[in-house]
PDBQT receptor file of N, H, CA, C and O in Angstrom, charges set to zero:
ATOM      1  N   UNK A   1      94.672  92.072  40.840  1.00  0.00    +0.000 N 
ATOM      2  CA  UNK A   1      95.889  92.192  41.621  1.00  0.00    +0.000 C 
ATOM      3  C   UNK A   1      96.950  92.922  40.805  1.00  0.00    +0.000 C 
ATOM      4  O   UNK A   1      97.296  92.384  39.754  1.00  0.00    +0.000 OA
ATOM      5  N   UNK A   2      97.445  93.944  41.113  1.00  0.00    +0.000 N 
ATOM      6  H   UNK A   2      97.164  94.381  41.967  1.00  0.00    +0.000 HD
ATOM      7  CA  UNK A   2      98.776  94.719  40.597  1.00  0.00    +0.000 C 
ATOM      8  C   UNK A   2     100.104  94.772  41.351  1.00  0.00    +0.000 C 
ATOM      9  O   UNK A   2     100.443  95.237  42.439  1.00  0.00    +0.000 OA
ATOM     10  N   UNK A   3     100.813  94.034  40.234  1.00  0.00    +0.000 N 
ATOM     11  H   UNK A   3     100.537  93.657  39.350  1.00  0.00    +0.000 HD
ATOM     12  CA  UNK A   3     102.096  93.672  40.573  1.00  0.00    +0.000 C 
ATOM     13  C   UNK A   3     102.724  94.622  39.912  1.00  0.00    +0.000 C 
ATOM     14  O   UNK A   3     102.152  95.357  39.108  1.00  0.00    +0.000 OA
ATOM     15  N   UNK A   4     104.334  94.707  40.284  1.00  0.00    +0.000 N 
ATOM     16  H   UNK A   4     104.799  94.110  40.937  1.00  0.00    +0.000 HD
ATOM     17  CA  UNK A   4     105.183  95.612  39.165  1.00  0.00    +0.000 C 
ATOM     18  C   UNK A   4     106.200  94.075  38.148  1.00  0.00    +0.000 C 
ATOM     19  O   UNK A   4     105.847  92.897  38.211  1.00  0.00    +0.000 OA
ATOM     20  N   UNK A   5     106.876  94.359  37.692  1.00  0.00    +0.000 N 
ATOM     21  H   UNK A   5     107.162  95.316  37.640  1.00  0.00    +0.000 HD
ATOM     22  CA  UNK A   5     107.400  93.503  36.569  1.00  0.00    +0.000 C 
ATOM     23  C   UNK A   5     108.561  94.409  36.182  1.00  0.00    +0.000 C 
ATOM     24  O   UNK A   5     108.149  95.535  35.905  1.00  0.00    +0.000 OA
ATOM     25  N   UNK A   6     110.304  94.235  36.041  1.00  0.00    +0.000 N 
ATOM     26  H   UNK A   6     110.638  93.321  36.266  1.00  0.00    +0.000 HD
ATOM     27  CA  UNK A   6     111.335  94.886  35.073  1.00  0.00    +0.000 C 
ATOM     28  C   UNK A   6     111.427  93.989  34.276  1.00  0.00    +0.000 C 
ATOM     29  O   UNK A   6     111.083  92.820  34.453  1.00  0.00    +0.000 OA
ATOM     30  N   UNK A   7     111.993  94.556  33.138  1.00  0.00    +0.000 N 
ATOM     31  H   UNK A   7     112.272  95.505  32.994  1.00  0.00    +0.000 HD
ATOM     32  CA  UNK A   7     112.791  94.401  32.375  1.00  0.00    +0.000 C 
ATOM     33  C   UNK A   7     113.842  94.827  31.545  1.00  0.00    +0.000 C 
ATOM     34  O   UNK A   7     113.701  96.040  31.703  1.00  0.00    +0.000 OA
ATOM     35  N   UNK A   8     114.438  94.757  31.063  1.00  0.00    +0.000 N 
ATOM     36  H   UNK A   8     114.553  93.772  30.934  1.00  0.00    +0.000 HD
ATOM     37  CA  UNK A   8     115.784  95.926  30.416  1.00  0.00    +0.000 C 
ATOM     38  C   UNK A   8     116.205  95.303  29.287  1.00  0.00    +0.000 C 
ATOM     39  O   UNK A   8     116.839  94.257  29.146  1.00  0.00    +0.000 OA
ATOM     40  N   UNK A   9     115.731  96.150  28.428  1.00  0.00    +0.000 N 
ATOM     41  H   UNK A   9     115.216  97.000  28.543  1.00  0.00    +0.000 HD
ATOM     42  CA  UNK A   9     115.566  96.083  26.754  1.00  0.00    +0.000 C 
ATOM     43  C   UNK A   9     116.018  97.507  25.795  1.00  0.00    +0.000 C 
ATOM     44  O   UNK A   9     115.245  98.422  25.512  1.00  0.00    +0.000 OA
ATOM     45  N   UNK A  10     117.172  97.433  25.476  1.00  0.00    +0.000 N 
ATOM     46  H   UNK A  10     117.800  96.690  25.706  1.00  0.00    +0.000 HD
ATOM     47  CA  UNK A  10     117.825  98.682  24.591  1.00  0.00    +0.000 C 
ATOM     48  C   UNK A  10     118.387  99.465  25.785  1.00  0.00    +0.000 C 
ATOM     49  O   UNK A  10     117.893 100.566  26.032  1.00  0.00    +0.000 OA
ATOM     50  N   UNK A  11     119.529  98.910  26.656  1.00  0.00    +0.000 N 
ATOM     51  H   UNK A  11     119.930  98.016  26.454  1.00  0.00    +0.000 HD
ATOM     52  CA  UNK A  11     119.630  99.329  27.565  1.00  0.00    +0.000 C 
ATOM     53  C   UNK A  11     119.065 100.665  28.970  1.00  0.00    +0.000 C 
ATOM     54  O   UNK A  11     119.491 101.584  29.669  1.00  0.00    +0.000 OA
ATOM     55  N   UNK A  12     117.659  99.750  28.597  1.00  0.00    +0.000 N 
ATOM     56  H   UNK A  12     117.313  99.003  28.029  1.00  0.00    +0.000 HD
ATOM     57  CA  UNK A  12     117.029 100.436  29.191  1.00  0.00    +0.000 C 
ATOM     58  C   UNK A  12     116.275  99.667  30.469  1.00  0.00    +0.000 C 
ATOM     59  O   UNK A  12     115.417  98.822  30.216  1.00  0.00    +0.000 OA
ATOM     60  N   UNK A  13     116.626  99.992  31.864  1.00  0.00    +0.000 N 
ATOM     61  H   UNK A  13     117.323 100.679  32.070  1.00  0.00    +0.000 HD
ATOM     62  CA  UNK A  13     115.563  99.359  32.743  1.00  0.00    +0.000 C 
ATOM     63  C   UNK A  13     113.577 100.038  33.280  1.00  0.00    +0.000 C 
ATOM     64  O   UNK A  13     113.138 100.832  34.112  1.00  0.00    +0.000 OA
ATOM     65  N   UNK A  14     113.079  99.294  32.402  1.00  0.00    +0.000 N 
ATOM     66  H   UNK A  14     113.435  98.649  31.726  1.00  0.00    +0.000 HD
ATOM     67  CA  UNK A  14     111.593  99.250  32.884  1.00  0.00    +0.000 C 
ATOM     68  C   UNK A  14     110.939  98.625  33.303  1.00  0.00    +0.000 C 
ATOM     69  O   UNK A  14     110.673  97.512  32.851  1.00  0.00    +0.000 OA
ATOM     70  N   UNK A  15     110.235  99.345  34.758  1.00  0.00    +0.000 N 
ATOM     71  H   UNK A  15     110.451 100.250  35.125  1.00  0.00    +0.000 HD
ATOM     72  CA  UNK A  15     109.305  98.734  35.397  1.00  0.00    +0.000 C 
ATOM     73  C   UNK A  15     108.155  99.441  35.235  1.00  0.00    +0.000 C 
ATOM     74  O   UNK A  15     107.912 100.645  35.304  1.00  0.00    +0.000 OA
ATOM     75  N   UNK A  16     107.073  97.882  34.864  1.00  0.00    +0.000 N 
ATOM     76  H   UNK A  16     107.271  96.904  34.807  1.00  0.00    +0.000 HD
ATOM     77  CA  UNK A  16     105.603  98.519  34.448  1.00  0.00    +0.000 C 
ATOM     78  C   UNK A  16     104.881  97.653  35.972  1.00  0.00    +0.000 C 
ATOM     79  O   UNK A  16     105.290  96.613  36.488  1.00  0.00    +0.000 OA
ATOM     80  N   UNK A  17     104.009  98.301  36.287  1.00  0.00    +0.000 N 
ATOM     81  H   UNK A  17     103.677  99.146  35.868  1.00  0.00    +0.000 HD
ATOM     82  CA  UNK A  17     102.684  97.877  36.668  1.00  0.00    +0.000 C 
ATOM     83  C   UNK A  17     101.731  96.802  36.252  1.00  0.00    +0.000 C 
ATOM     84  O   UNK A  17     100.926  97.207  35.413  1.00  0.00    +0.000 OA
ATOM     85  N   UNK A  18     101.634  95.955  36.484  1.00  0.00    +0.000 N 
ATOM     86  H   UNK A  18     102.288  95.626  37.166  1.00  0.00    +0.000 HD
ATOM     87  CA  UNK A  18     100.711  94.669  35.595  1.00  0.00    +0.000 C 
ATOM     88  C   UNK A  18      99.916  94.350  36.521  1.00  0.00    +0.000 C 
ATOM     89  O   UNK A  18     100.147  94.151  37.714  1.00  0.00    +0.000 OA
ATOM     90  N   UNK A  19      98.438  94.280  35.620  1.00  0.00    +0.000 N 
ATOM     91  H   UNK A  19      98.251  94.442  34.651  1.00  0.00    +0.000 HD
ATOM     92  CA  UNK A  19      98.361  94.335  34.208  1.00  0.00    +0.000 C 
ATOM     93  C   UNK A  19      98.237  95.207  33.420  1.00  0.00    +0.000 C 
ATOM     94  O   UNK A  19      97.359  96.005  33.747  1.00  0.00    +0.000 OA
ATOM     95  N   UNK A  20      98.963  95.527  32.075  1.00  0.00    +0.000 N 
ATOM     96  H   UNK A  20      99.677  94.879  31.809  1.00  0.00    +0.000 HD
ATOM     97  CA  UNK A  20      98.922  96.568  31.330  1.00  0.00    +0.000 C 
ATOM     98  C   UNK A  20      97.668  96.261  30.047  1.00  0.00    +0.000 C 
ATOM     99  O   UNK A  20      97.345  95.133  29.674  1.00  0.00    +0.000 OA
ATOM    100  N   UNK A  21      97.268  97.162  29.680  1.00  0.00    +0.000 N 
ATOM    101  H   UNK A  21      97.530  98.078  29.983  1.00  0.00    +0.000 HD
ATOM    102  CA  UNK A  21      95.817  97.317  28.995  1.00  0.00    +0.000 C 
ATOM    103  C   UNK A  21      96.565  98.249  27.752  1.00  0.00    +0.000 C 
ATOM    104  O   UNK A  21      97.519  99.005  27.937  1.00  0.00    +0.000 OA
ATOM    105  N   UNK A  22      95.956  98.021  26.585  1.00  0.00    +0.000 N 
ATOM    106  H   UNK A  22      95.182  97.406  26.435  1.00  0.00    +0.000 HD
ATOM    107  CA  UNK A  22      95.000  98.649  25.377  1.00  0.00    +0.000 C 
ATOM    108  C   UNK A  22      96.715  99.111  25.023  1.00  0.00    +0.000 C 
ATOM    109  O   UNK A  22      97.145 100.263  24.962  1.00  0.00    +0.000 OA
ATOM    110  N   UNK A  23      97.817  97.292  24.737  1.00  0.00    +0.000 N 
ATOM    111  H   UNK A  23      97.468  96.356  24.786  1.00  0.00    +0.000 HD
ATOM    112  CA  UNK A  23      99.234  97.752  24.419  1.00  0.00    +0.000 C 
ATOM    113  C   UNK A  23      99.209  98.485  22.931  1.00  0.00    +0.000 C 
ATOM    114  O   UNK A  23      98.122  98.700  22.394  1.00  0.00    +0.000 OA
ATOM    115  N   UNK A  24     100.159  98.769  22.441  1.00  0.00    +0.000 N 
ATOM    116  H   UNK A  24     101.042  98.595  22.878  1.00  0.00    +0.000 HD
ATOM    117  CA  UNK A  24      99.700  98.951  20.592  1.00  0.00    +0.000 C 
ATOM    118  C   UNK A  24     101.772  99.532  20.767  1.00  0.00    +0.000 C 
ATOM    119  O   UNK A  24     102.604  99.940  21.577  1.00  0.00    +0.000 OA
ATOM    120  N   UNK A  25     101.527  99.035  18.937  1.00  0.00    +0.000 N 
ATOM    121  H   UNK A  25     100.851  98.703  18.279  1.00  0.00    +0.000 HD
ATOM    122  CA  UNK A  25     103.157  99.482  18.770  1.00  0.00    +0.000 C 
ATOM    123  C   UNK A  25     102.573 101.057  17.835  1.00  0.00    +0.000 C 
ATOM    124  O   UNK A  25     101.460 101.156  17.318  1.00  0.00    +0.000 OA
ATOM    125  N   UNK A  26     103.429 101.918  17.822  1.00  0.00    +0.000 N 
ATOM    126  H   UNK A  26     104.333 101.838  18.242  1.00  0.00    +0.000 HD
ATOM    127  CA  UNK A  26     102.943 103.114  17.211  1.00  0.00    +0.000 C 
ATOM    128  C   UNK A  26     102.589 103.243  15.923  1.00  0.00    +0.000 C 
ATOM    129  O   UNK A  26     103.362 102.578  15.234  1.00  0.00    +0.000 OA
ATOM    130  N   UNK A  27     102.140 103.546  15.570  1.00  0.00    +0.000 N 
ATOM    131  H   UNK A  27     101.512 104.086  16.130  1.00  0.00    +0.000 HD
ATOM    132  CA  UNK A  27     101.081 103.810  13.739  1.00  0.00    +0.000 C 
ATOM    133  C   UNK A  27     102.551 104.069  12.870  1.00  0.00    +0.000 C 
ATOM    134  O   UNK A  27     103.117 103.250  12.146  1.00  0.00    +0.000 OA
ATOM    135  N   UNK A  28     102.974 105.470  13.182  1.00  0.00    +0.000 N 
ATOM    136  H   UNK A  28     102.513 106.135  13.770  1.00  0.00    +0.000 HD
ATOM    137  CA  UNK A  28     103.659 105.845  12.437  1.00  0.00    +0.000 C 
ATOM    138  C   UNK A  28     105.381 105.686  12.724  1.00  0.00    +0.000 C 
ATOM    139  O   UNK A  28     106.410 105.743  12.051  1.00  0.00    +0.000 OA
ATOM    140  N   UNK A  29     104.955 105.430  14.297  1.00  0.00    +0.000 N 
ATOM    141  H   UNK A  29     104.119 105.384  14.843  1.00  0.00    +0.000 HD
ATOM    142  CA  UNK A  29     106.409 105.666  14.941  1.00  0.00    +0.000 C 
ATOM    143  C   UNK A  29     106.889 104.067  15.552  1.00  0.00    +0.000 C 
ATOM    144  O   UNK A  29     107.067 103.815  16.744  1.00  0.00    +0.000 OA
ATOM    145  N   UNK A  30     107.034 103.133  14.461  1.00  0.00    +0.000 N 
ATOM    146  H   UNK A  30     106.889 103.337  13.493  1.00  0.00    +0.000 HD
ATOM    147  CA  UNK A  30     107.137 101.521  14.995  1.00  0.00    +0.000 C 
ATOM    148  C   UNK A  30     107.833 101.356  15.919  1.00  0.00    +0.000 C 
ATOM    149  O   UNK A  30     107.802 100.237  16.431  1.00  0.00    +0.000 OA
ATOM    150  N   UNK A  31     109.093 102.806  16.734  1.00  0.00    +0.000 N 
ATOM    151  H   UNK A  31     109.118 103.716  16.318  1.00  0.00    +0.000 HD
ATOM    152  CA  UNK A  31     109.835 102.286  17.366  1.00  0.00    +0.000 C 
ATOM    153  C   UNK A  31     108.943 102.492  18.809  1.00  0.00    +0.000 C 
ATOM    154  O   UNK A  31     109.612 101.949  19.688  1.00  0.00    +0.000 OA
ATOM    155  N   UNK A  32     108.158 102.851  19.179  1.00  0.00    +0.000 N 
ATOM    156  H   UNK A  32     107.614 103.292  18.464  1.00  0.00    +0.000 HD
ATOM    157  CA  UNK A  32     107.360 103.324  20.481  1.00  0.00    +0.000 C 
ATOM    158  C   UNK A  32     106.547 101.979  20.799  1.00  0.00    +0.000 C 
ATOM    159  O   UNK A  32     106.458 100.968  20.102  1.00  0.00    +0.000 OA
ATOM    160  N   UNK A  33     106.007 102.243  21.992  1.00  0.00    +0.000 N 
ATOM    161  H   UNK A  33     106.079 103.065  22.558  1.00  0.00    +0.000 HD
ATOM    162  CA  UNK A  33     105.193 100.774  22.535  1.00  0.00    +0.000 C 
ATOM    163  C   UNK A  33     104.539 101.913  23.580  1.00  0.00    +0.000 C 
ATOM    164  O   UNK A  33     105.315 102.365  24.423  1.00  0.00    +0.000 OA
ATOM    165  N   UNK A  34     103.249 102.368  23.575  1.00  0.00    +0.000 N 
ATOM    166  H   UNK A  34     102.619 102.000  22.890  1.00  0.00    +0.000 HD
ATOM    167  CA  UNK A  34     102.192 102.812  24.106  1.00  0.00    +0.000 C 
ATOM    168  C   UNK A  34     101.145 102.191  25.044  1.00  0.00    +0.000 C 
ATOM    169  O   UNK A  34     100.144 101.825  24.428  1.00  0.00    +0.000 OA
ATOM    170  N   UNK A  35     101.107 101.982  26.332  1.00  0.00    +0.000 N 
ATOM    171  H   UNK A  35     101.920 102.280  26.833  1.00  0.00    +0.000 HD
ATOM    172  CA  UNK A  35     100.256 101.308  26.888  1.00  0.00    +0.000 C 
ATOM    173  C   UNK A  35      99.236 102.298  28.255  1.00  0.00    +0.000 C 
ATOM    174  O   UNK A  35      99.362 103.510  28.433  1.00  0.00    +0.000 OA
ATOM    175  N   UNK A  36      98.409 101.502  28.947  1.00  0.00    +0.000 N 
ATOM    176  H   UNK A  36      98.307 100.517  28.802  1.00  0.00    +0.000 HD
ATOM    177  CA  UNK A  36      97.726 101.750  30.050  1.00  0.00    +0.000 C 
ATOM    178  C   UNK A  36      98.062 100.571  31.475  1.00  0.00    +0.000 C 
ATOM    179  O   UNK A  36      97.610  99.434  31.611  1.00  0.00    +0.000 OA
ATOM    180  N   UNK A  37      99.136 101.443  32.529  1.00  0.00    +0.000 N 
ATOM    181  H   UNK A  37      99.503 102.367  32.419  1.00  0.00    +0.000 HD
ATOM    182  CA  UNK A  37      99.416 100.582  33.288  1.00  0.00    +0.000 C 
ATOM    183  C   UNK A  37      97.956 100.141  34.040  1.00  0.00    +0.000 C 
ATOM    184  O   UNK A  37      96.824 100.395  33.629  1.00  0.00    +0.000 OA
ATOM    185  N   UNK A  38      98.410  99.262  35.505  1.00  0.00    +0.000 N 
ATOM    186  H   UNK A  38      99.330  99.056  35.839  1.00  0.00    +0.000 HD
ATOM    187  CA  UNK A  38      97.580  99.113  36.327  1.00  0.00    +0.000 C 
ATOM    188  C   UNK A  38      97.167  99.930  37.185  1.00  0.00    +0.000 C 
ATOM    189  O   UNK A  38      96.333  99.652  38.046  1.00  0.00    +0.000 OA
ATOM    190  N   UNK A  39      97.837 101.276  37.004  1.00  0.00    +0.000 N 
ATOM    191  H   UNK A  39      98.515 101.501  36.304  1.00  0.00    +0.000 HD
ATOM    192  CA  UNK A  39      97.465 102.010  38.119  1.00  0.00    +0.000 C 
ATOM    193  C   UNK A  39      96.420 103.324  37.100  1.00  0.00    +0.000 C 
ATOM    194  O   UNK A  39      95.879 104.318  37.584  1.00  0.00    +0.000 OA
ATOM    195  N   UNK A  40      96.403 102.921  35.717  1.00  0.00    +0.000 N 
ATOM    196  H   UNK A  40      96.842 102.114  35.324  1.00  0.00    +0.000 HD
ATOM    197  CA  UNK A  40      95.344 103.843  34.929  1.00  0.00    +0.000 C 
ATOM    198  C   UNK A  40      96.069 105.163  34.338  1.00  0.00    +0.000 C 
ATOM    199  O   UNK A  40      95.417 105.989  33.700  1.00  0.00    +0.000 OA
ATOM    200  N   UNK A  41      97.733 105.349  34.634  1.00  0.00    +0.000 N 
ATOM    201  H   UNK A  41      98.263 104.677  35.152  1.00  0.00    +0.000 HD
ATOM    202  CA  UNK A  41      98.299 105.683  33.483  1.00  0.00    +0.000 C 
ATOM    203  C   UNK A  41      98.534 105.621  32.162  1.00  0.00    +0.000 C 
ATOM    204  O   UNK A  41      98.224 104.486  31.799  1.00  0.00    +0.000 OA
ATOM    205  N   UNK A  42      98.878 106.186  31.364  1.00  0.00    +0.000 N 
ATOM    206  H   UNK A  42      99.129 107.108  31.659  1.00  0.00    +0.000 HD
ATOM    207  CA  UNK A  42      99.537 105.955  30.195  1.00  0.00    +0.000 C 
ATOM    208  C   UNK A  42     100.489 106.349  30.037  1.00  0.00    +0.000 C 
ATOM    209  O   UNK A  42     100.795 107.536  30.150  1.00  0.00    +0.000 OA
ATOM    210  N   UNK A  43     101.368 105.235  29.662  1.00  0.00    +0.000 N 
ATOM    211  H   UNK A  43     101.120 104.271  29.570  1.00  0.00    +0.000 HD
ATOM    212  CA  UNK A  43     102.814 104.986  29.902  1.00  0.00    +0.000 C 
ATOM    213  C   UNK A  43     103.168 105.112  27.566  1.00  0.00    +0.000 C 
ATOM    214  O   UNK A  43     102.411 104.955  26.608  1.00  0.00    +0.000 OA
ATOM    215  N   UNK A  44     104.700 105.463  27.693  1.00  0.00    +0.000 N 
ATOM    216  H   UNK A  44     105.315 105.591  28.471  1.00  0.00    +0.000 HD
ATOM    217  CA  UNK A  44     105.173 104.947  26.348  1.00  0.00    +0.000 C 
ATOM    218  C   UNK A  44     106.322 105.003  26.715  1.00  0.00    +0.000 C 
ATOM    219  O   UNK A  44     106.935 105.857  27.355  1.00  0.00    +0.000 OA
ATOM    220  N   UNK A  45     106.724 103.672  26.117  1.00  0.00    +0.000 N 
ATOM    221  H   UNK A  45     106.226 102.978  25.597  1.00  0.00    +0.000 HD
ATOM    222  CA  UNK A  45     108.235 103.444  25.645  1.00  0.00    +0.000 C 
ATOM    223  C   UNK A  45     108.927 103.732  24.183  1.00  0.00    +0.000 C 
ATOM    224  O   UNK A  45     108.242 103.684  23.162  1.00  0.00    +0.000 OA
ATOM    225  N   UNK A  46     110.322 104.033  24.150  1.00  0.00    +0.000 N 
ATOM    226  H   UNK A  46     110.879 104.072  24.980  1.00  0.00    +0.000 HD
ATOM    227  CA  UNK A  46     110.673 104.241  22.912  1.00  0.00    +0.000 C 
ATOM    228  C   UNK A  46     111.425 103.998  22.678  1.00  0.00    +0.000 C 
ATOM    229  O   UNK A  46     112.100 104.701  23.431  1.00  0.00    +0.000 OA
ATOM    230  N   UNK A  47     112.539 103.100  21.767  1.00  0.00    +0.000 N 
ATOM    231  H   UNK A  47     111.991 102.529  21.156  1.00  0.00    +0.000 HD
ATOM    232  CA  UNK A  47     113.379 102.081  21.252  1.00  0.00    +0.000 C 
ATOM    233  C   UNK A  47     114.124 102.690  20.291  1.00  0.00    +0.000 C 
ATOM    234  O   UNK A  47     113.587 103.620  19.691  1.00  0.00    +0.000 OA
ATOM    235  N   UNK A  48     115.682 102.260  19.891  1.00  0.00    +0.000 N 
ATOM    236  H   UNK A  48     116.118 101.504  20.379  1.00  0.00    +0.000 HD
ATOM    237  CA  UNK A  48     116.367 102.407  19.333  1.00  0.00    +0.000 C 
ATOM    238  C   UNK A  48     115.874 101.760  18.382  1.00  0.00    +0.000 C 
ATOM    239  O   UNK A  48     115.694 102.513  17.425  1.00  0.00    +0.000 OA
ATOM    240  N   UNK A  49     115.521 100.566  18.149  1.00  0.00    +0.000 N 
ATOM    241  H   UNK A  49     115.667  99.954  18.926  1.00  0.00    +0.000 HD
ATOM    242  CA  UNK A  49     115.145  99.761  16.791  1.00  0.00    +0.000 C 
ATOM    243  C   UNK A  49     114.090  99.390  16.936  1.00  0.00    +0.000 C 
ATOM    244  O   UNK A  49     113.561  99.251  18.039  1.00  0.00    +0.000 OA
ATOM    245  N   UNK A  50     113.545  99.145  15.810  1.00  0.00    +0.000 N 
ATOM    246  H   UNK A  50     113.975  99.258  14.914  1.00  0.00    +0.000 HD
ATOM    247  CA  UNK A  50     111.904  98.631  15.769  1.00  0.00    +0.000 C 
ATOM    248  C   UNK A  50     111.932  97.008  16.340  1.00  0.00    +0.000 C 
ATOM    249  O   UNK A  50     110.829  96.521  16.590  1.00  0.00    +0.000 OA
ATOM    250  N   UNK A  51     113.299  96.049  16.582  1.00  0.00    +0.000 N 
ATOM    251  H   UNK A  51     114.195  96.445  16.379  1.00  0.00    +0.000 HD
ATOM    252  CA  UNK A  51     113.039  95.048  17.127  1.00  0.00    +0.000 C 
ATOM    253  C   UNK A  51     113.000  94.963  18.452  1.00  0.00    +0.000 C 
ATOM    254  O   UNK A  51     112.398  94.091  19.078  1.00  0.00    +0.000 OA
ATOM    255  N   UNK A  52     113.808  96.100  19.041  1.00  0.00    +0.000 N 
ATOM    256  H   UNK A  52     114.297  96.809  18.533  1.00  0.00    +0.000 HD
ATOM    257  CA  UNK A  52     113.783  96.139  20.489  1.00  0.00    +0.000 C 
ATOM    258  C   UNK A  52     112.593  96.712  21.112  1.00  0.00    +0.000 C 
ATOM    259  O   UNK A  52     112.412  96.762  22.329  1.00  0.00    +0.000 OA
ATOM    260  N   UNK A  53     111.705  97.186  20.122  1.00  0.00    +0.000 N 
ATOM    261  H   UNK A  53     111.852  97.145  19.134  1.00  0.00    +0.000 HD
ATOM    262  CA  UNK A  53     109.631  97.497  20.883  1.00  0.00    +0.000 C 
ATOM    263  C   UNK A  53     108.906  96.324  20.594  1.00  0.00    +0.000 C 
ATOM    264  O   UNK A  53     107.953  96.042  21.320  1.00  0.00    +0.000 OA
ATOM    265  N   UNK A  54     109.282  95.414  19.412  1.00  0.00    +0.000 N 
ATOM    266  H   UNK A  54     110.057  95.643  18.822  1.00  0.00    +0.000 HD
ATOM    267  CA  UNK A  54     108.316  94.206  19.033  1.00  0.00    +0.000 C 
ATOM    268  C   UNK A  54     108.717  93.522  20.236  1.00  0.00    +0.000 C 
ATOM    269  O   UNK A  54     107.845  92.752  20.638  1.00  0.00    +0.000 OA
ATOM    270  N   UNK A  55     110.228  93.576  21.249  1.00  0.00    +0.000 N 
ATOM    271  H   UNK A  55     110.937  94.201  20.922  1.00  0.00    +0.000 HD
ATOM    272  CA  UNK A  55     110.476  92.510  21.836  1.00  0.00    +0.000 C 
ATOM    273  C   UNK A  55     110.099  92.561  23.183  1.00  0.00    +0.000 C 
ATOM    274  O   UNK A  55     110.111  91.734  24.095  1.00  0.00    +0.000 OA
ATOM    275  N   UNK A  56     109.673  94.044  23.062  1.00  0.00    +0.000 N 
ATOM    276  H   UNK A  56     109.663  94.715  22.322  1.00  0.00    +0.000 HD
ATOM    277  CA  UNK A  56     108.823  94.994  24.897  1.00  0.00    +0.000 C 
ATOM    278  C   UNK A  56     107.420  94.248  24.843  1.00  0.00    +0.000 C 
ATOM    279  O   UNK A  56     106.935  93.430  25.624  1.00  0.00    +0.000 OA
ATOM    280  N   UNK A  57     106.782  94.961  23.319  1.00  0.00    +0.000 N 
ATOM    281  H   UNK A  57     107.177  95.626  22.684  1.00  0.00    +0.000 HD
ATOM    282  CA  UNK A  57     105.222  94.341  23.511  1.00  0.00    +0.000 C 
ATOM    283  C   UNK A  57     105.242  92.958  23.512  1.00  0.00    +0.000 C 
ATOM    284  O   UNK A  57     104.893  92.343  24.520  1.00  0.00    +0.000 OA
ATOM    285  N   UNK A  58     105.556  92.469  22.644  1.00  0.00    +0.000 N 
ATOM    286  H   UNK A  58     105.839  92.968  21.825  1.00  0.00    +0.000 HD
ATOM    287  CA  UNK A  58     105.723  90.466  23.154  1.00  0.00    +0.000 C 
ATOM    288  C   UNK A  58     105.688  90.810  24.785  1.00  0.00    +0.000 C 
ATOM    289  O   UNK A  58     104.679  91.331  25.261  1.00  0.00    +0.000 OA
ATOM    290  N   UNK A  59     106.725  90.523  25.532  1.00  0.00    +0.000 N 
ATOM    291  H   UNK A  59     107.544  90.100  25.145  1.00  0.00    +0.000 HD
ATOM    292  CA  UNK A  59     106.565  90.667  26.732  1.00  0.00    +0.000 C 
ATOM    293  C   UNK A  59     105.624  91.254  27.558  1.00  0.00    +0.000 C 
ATOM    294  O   UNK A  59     105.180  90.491  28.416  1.00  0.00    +0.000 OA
ATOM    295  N   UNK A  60     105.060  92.705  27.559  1.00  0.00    +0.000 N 
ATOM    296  H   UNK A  60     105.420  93.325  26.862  1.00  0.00    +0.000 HD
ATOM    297  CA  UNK A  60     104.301  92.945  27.719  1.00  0.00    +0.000 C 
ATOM    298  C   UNK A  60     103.222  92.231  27.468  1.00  0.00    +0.000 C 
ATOM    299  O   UNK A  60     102.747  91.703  28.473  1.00  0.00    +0.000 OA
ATOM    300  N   UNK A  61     102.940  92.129  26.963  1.00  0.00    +0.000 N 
ATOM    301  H   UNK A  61     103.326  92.558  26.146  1.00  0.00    +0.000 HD
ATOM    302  CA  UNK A  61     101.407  91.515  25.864  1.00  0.00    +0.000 C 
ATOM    303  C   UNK A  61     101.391  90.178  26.835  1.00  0.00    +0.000 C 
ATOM    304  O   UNK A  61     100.362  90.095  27.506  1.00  0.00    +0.000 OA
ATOM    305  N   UNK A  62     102.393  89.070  27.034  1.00  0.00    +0.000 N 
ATOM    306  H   UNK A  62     103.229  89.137  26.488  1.00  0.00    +0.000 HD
ATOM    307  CA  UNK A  62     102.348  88.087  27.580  1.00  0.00    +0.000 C 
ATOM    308  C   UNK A  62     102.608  88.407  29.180  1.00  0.00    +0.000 C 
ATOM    309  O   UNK A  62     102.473  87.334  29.766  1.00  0.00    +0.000 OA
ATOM    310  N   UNK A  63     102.914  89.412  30.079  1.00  0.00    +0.000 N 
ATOM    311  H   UNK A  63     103.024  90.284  29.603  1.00  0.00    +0.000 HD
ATOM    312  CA  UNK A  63     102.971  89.175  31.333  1.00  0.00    +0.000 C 
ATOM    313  C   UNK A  63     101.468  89.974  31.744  1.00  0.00    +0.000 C 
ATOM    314  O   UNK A  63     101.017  90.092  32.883  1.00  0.00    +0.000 OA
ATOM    315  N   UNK A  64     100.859  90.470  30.481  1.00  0.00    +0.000 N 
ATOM    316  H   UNK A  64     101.226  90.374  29.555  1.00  0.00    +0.000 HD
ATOM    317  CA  UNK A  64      99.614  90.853  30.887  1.00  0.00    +0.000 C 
ATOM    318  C   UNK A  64      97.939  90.146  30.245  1.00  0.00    +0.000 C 
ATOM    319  O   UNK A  64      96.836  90.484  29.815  1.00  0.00    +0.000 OA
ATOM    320  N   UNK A  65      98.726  89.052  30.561  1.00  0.00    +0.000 N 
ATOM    321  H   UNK A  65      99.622  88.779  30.910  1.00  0.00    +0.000 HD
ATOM    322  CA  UNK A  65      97.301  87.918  29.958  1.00  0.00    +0.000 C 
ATOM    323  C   UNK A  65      97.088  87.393  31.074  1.00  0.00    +0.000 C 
ATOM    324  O   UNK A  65      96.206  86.544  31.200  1.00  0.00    +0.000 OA
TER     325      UNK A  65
């Protein structure tokens, strides 16, 4: 079942598709959050601070379990 989901983090409003697949924070670039929505995109987000992507994927990560 695919739902959508907002949230607004670094004054930013995003709505993803859930469930999101294969999340990851970026290798080199900690401030990004890289995912695969439900509709088989690939989506990335990108953050002013590296706490405001740890605090996307948490979320993420948990509205897609």
């Amino acid at each position: 079942m695919m739902y959508f989901e907002e949230i607004e983090i670094d004054g930013q409003l995003i709505t993803v598709s859930i469930p999101a697949t294969d999340i990851k924070v970026g290798e080199n670039r900690a401030k990004e959050v890289s995912y695969y929505d439900a509709t088989g995109s690939a989506q990335q987000q990108e953050f002013s601070k590296v706490s405001f992507a740890r605090a996307f994927f948490c979320w993420l990560s948990k509205k897609s379990e």
